[in-house]
C-alpha positions in Angstrom: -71.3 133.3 -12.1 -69.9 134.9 -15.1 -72.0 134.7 -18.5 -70.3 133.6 -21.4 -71.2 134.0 -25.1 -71.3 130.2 -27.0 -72.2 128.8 -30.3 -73.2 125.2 -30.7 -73.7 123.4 -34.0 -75.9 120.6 -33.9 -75.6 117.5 -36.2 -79.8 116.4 -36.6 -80.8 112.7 -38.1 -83.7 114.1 -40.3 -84.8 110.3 -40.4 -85.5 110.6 -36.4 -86.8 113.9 -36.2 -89.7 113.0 -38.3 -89.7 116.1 -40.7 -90.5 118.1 -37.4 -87.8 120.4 -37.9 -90.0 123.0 -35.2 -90.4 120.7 -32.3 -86.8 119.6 -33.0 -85.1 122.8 -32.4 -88.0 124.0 -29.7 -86.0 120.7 -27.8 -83.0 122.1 -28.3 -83.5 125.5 -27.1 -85.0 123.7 -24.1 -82.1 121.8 -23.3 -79.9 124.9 -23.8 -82.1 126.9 -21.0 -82.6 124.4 -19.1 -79.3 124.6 -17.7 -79.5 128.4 -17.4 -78.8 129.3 -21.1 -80.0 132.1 -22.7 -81.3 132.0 -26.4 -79.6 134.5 -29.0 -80.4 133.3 -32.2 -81.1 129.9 -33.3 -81.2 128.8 -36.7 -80.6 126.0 -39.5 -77.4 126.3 -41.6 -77.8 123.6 -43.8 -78.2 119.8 -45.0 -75.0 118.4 -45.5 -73.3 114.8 -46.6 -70.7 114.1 -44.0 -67.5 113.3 -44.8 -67.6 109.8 -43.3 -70.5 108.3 -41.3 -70.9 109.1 -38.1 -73.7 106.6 -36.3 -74.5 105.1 -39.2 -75.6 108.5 -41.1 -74.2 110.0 -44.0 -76.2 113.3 -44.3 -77.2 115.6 -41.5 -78.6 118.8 -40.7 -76.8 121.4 -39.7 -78.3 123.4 -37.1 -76.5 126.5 -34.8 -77.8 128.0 -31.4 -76.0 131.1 -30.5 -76.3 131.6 -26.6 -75.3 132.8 -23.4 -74.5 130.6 -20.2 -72.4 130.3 -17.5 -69.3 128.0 -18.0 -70.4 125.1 -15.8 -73.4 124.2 -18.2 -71.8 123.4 -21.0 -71.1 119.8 -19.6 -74.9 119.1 -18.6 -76.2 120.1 -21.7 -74.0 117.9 -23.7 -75.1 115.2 -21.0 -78.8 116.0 -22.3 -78.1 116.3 -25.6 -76.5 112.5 -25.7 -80.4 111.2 -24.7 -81.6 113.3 -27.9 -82.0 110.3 -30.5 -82.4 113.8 -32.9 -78.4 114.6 -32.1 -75.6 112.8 -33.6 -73.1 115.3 -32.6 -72.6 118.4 -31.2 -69.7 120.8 -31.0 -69.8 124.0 -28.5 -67.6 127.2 -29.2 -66.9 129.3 -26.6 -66.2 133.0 -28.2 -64.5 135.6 -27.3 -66.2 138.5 -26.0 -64.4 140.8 -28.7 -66.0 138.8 -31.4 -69.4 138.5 -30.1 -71.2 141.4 -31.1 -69.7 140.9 -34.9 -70.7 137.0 -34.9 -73.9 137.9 -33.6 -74.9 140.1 -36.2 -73.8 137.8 -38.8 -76.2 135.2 -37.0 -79.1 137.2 -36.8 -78.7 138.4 -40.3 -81.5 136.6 -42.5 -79.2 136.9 -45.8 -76.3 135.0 -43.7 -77.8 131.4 -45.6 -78.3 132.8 -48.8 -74.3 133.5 -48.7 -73.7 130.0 -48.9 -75.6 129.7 -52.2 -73.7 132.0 -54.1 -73.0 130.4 -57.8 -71.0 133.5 -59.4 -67.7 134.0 -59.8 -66.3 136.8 -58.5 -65.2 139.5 -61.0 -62.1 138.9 -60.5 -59.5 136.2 -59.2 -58.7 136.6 -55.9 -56.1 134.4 -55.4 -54.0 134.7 -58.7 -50.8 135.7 -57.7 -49.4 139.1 -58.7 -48.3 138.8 -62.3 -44.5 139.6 -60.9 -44.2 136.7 -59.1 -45.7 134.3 -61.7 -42.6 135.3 -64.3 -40.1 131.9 -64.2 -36.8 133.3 -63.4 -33.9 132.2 -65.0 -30.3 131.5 -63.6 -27.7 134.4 -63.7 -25.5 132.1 -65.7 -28.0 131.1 -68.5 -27.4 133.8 -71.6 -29.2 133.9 -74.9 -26.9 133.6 -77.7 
């Protein structure tokens, strides 16, 4: 059966983990090959607050497994996942093969999570529109007198 490259993001309850963030994600990588997954790169992303509860939690941690399986275990290992108390959600991307080399890089890079705490302005505004199109424009008609 043909491999496929997937990334899952994992939403963790901290409170049921029991600040064993190790034995949390060893699970996870156990569920993964299991089912005939193989690892990539595995990682935390962050600790978030969600934009609306979901089972009663209003922060999680953010963590993505980058992987290799066969299309038919994607539906076990969410099967497994549900008896995780650990999980409260889990989403599972299947990339295209053009993009996985690139998306693996950026996974295995160890700066990728220092990105996201970039304070700084950049130098300059990228999104200010050119200073042509900011000018009002004014009706043929309209004359200064």
């Amino acid at each position: 059966m043909a491999m496929r490259f997937y990334e899952g993001m994992f939403l963790l309850d901290t409170g049921k983990m029991a600040g064993d963030l190790n034995k949390a994600a060893e699970t996870l990588v156990q569920i993964v090959t299991k089912h005939g997954g193989e690892i990539i790169v595995h990682r935390v992303w962050d600790e978030r607050r969600l934009a609306y509860p979901v089972k009663k939690q209003r922060k999680a941690l953010y963590y993505l497994i980058s992987f290799k399986a066969p299309g038919s275990a994607v539906t076990p290992i969410e099967a497994d996942l549900k008896l995780q108390e650990f999980v409260i959600r889990s989403m599972f991307l299947a990339i295209d093969p053009k993009l996985a080399d690139s998306m693996i890089a950026v996974a295995r890079d160890p700066n990728a999570v220092a990105l996201q705490t970039v304070t700084e302005p950049p130098d300059e505004d990228l999104f200010d529109p050119a200073p042509d199109r900011n000018r009002r424009r004014r009706p043929a008609d309209v004359r200064e007198g």
